[in-house]
N, C-alpha and C positions, 0 to 999 in steps of 0.2 A: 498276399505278400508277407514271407514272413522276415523277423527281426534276428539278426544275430545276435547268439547269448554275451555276446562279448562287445556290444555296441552300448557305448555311452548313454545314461540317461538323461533323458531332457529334465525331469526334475526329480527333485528329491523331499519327502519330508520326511522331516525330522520335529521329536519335541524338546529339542537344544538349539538356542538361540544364541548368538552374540550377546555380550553385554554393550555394545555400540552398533547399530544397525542401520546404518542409512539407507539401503536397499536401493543404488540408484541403479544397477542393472536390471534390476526389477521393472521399474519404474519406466525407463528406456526401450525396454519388452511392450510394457504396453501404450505405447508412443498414439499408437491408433485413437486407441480408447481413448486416448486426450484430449485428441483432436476430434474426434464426435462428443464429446460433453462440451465443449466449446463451442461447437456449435448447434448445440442445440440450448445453452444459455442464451445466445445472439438472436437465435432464431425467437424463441419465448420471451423475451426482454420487451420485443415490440409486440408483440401480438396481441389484439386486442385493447391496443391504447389509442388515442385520438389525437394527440400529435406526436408519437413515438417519439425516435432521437431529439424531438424539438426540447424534452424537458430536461434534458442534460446540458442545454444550453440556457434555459428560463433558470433553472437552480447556481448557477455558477455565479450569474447577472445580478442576478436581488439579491443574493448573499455579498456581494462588492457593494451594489450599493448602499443597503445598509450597514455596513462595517464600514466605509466613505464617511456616511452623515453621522455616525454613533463615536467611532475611531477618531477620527481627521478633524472632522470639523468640528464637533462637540467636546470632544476630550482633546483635541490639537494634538495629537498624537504626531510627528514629523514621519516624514517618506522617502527624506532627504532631497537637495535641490534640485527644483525642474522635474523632480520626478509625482507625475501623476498619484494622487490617493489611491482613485479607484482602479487604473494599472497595477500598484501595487500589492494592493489587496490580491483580483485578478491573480496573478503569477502566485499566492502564497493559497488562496483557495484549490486552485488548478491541481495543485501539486497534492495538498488536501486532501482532496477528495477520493484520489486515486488511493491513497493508502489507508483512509479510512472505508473504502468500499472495499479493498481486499481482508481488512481486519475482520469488518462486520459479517462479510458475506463468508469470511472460514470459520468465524468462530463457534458456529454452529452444527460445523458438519457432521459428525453422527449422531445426534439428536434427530437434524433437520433429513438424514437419509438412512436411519437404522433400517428401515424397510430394506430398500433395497442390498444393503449391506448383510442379512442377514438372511438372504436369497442364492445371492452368485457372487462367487471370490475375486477379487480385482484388487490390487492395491490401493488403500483405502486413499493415499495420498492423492492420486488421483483427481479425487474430488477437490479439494480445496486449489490444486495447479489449476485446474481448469477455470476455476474461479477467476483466479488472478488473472489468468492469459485474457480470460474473456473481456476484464475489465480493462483492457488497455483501447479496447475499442470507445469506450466511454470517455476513458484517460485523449484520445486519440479528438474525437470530436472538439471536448472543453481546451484542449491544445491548438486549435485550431481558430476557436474562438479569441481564445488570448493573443495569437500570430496576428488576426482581425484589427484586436484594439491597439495592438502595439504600433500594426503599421500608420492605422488612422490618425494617433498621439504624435507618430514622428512625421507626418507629412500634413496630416492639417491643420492640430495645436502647436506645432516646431519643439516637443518637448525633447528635453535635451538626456533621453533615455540611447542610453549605448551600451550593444553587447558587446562583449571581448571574448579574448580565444579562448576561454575555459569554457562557450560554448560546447565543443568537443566531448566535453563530459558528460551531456546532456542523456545518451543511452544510459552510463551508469548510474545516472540520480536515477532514472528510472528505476532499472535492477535493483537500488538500492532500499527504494521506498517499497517494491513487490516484494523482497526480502524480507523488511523489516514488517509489511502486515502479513503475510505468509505465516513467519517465524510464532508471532504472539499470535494469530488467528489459531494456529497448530494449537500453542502451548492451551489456550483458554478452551480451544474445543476438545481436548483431552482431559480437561478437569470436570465441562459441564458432566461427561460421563457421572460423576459423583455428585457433585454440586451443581442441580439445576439454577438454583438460584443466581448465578454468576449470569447468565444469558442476561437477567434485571439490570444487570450492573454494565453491560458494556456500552450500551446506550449512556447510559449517564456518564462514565468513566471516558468512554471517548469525547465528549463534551469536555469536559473538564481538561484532558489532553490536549484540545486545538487550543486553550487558554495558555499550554504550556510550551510550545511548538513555535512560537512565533510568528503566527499566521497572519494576524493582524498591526504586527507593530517588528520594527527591526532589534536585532538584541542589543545595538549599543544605547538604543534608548530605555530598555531594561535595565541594563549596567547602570544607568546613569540615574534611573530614577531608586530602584532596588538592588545598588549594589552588594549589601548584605545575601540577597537572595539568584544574586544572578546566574551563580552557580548550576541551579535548578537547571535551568532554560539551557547553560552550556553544554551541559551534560547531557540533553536530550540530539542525540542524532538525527530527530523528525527533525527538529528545528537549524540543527547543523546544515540538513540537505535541502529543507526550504530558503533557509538563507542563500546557501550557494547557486540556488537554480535563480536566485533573485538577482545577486552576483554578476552572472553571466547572462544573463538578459538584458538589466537594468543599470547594470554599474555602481548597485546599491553598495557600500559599505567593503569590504577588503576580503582577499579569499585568502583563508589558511588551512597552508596544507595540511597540518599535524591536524585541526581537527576533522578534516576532510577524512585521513585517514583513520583519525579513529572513529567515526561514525561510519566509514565501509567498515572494516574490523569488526565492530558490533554488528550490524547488519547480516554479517557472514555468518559471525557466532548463533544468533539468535535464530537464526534460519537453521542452525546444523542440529542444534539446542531441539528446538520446538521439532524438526524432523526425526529426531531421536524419543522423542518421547509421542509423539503423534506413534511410529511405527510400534512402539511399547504398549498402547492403549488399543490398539485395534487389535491386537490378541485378545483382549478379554473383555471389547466392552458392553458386547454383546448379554452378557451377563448382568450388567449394570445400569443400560440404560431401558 
């Protein structure tokens, strides 16, 4: 079969690039390849473990409750009325989790897959989408657990937790928080290329972030103890989206929209951000790392 000279190419390269590159037609080409790295995270997640999925539910539990005994009852930390400690917790871990399992798990991907990357061409983003998607099934279990304790609170304790219709929102906090460890997983796994030593730091650094996120305690009781500093804790969007999903679950504390919006907005940015310079770094980092 042959081609006529005058039929379109299916690709072109070129060594001129854009100075902005999001490459999502790209990206959309290789839809397949996504969905086999996805599943084959799921597939290897459990294999070879002794109670698979059961530890995504053991990790959620003991981290409530001692943040419950450390938080609540030790430090009297408020939860606000009727509303359960270690529900509370629950709903701000849950949410947690999932954006620090997307942060951790992309911030290393060309380190952690220079082999294969320096083998067969594929959009390198690829790898870290796969990540995320994959984590939603973990996201998905501890979601599940939390639906568990809520309903138990409201029918066999009578605790007076009520969600409201900003329910509704509840796909976007998602999107928002895969976004937003997407975004920085990108930006930090384009730098280890240079700076291994960063990989040291994200363990520690993400610790220090769940202190700033509002995981364990609500912001107005921040404002009220560190008003000087509460600005910090405002300005963080992790804690903007944990508050809201707490919000509309629990009926914790007031929804505003302005910061609602401006923590999507970041969110968006930081995803466009980190996919701009993720796509910059896989030209050359072959070289580097």
């Amino acid at each position: 079969m042959t081609t006529p000279k005058d039929a379109p190419w299916l690709y072109t390269i070129s060594s001129k690039h854009k100075l902005i590159d999001l490459n999502f037609k790209e990206i959309w080409r290789y839809r397949d390849l996504l969905l086999l790295f996805v599943k084959r995270d799921v597939v290897t997640l459990y294999k070879q473990t002794i109670l698979g999925p059961l530890w995504y539910v053991i990790q959620p539990l003991f981290t409530s409750v001692i943040f419950t005994l450390i938080f609540n009852n030790l430090a009297n930390i408020p939860t606000g009325k009727g509303v359960p400690a270690f529900l509370f917790n629950l709903a701000g871990i849950t949410l947690w989790n999932y954006f620090k399992e997307c942060l951790t798990g992309t911030s290393n991907t060309f380190t952690k897959n220079q082999n294969i990357f320096g083998k067969v061409y594929f959009p390198r983003v690829i790898m870290p989408m796969s990540i995320v998607v994959s984590n939603l099934l973990k996201f998905g279990i501890q979601l599940v657990v939390f639906i568990g304790f809520y309903i138990f609170y409201v029918f066999a304790n009578n605790a007076t937790v009520t969600p409201n219709s900003n329910l509704i929102l509840l796909p976007l906090i998602i999107v928002m928080m895969a976004l937003l460890g997407l975004g920085f997983g990108m930006i930090i796994s384009s730098m280890t290329t240079k700076y291994r030593d960063l990989t040291f730091l994200v363990q520690f650094g993400v610790q220090l972030l769940m202190y700033g996120s509002a995981v364990m305690y609500p912001l107005s009781y921040f404002e009220e103890k560190l008003p000087e500093y509460s600005w910090l804790v405002e300005c963080n969007p992790i804690a903007i989206v944990i508050e809201t999903f707490r919000n509309m679950t629990l009926g914790v504390d007031a929804f505003y929209v302005d910061k609602f919006i401006y923590a999507l907005v970041f969110s968006i940015l930081i995803f466009l951000f980190g996919l701009i310079v993720f796509n910059k770094t896989e030209k050359s980092f072959i070289d580097t790392v």
